[in-house]
PLY file of the C-alpha trace (Angstrom):
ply
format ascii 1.0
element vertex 113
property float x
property float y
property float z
element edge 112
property int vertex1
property int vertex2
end_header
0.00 0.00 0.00
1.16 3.59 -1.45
1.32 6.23 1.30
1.78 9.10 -1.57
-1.08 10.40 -3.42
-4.33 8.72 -5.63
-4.39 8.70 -8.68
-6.36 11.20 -11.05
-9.53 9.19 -11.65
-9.58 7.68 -7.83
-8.43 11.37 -6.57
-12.05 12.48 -8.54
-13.98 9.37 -6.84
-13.48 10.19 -3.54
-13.76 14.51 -4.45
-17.37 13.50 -5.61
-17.98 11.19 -2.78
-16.82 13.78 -0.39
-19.02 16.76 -2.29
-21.97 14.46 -2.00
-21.37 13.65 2.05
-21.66 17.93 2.28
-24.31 18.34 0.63
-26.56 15.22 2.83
-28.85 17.45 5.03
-29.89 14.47 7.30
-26.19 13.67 7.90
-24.74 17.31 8.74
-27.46 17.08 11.08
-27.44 13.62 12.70
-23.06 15.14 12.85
-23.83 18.26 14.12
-26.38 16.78 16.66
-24.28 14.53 18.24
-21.17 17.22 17.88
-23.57 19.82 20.19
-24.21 17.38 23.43
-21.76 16.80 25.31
-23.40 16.00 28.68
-26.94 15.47 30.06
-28.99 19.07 29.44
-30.75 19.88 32.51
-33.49 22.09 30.20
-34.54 18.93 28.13
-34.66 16.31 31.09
-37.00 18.53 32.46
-39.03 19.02 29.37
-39.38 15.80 29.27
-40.64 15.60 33.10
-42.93 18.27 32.60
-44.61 16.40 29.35
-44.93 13.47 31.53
-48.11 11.70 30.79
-49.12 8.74 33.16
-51.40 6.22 32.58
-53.69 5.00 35.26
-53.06 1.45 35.44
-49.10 2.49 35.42
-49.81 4.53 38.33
-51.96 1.57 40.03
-49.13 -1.06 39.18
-46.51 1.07 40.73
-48.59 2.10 43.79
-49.26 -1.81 44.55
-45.26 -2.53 44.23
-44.51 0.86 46.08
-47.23 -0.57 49.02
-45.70 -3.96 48.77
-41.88 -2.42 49.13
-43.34 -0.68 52.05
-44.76 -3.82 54.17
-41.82 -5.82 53.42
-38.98 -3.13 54.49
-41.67 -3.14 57.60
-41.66 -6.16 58.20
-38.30 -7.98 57.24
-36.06 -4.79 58.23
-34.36 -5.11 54.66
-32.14 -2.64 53.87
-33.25 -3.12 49.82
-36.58 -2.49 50.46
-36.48 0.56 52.23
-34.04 1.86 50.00
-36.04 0.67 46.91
-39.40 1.93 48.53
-37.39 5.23 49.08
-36.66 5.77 45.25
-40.13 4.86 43.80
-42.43 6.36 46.26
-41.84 10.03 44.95
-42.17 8.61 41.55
-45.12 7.12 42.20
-46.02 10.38 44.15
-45.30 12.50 41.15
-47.58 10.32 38.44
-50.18 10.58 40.68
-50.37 13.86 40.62
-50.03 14.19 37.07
-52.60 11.34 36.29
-55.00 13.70 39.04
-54.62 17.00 37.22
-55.31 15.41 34.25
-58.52 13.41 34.91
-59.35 16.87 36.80
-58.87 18.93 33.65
-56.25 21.00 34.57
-53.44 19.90 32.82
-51.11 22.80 33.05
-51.21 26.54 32.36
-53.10 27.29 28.52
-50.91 27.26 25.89
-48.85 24.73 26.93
-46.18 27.10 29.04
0 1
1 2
2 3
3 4
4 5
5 6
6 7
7 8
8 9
9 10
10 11
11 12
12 13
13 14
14 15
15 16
16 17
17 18
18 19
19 20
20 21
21 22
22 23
23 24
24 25
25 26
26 27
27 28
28 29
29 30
30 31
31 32
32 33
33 34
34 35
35 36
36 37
37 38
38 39
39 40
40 41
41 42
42 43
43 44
44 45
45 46
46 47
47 48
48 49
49 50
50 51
51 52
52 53
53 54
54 55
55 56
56 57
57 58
58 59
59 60
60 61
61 62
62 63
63 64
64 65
65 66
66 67
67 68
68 69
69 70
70 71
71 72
72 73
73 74
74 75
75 76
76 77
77 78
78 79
79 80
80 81
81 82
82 83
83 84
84 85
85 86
86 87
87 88
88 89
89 90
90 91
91 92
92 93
93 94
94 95
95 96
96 97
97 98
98 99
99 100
100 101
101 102
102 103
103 104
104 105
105 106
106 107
107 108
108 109
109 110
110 111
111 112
């Protein structure tokens, strides 16, 4: 293998490969996308929180397995319980809230702000 330079017609190949790359919207963007984050944006996770919307059997299911974390750290002492019950209870918590405002009506300020 030749470290020096391509020939004329290869040279041209990989010129109109490389014009073609440039011009390739989606890629620039998918590039430039993953070029711009460089850690976890605090702005967009909570977006994301804020468009949370629960469903009610989700909210059940987790209340049941929150409940049932909560008797057995009770009653066995375990340290994984409690700390498990610890994490999803404000989740749960949360959801429930959301799930309430929503079967209420009020789903946030109008205009989605």
């Amino acid at each position: 293998m030749s470290l020096g330079r391509l020939p004329e017609h290869e040279q041209h190949i990989l010129d109109e490969i490389e014009r073609s790359l440039r011009r390739d919207r989606r890629l620039n963007r998918l590039l430039r996308g993953r070029r711009a984050r460089r850690g976890p944006d605090p702005k967009r996770f909570a977006a994301r929180v804020a468009r949370c919307d629960p469903r009610g059997r989700t909210v059940a299911f987790l209340t049941v397995v929150s409940v049932a974390l909560m008797v057995t750290g009770l009653v066995t002492s375990a340290p994984w319980a409690i700390w498990t019950f610890a994490v999803l209870w404000p989740v749960v918590v949360f959801l429930g809230f959301r799930l309430l405002s929503r079967w209420s009506g009020d789903a946030g300020p109008p205009g989605g702000r």
